[in-house]
N, C-alpha and C positions, 0 to 999 in steps of 0.2 A: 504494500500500500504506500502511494506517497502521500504525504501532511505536505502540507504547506501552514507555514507559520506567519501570520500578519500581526506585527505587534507595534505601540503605539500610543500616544496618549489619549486619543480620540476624544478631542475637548474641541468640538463635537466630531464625530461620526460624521460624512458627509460621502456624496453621491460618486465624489473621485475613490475614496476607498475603496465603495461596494465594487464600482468599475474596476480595479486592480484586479482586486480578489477575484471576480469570474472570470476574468482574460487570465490570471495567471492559472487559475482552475484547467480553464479549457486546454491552454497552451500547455501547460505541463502535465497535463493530463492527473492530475491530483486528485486524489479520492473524496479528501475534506481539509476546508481550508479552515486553521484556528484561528479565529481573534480572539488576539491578546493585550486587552487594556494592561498600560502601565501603572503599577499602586504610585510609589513615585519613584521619574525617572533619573538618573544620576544627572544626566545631564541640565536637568531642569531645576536642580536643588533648591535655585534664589528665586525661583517665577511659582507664581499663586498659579493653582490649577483646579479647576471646577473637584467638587467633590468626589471619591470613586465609584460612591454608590448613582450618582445620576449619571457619570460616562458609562458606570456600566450598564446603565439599566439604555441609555438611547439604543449603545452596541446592541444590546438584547432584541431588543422593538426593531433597530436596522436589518437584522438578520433574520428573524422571523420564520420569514415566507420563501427561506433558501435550505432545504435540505442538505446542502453541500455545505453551509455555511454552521462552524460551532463557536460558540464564546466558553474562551477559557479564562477562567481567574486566577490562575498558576501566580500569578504577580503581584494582585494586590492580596489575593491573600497571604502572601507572603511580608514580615516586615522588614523595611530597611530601602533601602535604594536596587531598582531591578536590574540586572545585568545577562545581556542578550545569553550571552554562553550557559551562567547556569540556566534561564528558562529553558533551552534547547538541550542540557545535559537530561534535567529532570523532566522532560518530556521525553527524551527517549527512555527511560528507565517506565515511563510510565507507559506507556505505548509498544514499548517492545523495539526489534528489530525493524522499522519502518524506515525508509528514505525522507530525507527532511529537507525541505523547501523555505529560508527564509528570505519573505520577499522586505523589501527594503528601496528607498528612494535612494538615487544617482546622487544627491546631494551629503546624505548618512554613509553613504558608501566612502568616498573623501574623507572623514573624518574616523576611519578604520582602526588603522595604528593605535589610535588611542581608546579604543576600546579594552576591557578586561580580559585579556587571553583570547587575542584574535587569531592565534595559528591554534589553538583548540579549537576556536567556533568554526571555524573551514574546515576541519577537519570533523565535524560533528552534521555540518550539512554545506549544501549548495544556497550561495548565497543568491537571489532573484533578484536583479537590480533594474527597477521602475525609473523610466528618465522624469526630471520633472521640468518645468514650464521653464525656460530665462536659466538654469544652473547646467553645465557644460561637462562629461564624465570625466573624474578624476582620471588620470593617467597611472594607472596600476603598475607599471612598469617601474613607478620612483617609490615605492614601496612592498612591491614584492618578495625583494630579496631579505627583510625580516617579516613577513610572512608566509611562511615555507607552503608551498602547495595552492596559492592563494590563485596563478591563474586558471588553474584547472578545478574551481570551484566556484568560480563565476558566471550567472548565465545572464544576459541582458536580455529583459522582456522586451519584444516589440510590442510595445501596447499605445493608446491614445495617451496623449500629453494632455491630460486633463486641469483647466487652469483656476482650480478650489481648492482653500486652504482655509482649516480651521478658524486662524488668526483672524482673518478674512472675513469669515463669518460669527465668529464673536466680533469684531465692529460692526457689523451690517448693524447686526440687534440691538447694540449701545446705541446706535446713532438714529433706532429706530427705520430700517432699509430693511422688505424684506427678502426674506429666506428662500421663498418658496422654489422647489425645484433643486435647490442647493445640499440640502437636505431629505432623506426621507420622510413621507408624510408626517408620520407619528413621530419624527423625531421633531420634529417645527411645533407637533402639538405640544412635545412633554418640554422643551424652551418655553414655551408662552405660558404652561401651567408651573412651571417651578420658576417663573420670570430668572432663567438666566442668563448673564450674559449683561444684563440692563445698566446695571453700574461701572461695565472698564471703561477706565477713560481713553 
């Protein structure tokens, strides 16, 4: 079986993700793709981030109506700061022998190196690299060589350059601009019914 792994803050969940997810499904011919909200991310340690129980709960309501699509809380229920290698170690332990898929933007991919034990995480699955809008692919090449096996574990999705982002859509709502369309339906409802978003400046 292959997993595919989509993991992330999803403050909010929007229509570019969904869109990932089944192109990388189809494309990689992947069994079930897991989302995986971040409880909190290392990298995000000084930035305020919506609660975990309402990112989790949009992810939940996003995926619904996708048999192929699971939400895993491997991360927030975990405490401390998430880091991609253990979610992928103890996913495999928990899953068994499966092939692992982690998809990941062109942008996250540049910033490798410094990730926690990035010649393990390559070596624990294939990393999926999504281009994104305006950002240009790292050159693997100038950092290869202290990640052993790194170019033969990368696969570059041809997928749509989808041009939605979170950040994006937490101002629309502050400034009062809507959503619709940007978001899955029920997730613009459960924003309007827990008003979030309303207060960034």
């Amino acid at each position: 079986m292959n997993v595919g792994v989509f993991g992330g803050t999803f403050d909010p969940v929007h229509i570019g993700h969904l869109i990932i997810a089944e192109e990388a499904r189809v494309r990689l011919k992947l069994s079930v793709v897991l989302f995986v909200p971040a409880g909190q991310p290392w990298l995000k340690v000084d930035h305020a981030i919506t609660p975990v129980l309402d990112r989790v709960e949009m992810l939940r309501r996003s995926i619904a109506n996708n048999p192929c699509f699971k939400l895993s809380t491997i991360e927030v229920d975990r405490p401390g700061p998430s880091y991609t290698v253990d979610t992928i170690a103890s996913l495999r332990d928990e899953l068994g022998a499966q092939s692992f898929f982690f998809i990941l933007g062109s942008d996250s991919l540049g910033g490798l190196p410094s990730w926690k034990q990035p010649g393990r995480l390559v070596q624990l699955c294939q990393l999926v690299v999504v281009p994104r809008l305006g950002v240009n692919p790292p050159d693997l090449g100038a950092f290869a060589s202290s990640i052993p096996g790194l170019m033969d574990r990368v696969t570059w999705l041809d997928a749509p350059v989808i041009g939605v982002s979170s950040s994006e859509i937490r101002e629309r709502v502050a400034r009062g601009l809507p959503i619709r369309y940007l978001v899955p339906e029920e997730v613009g409802k459960y924003i309007v019914e827990r008003r979030l978003y309303e207060k960034q400046s």
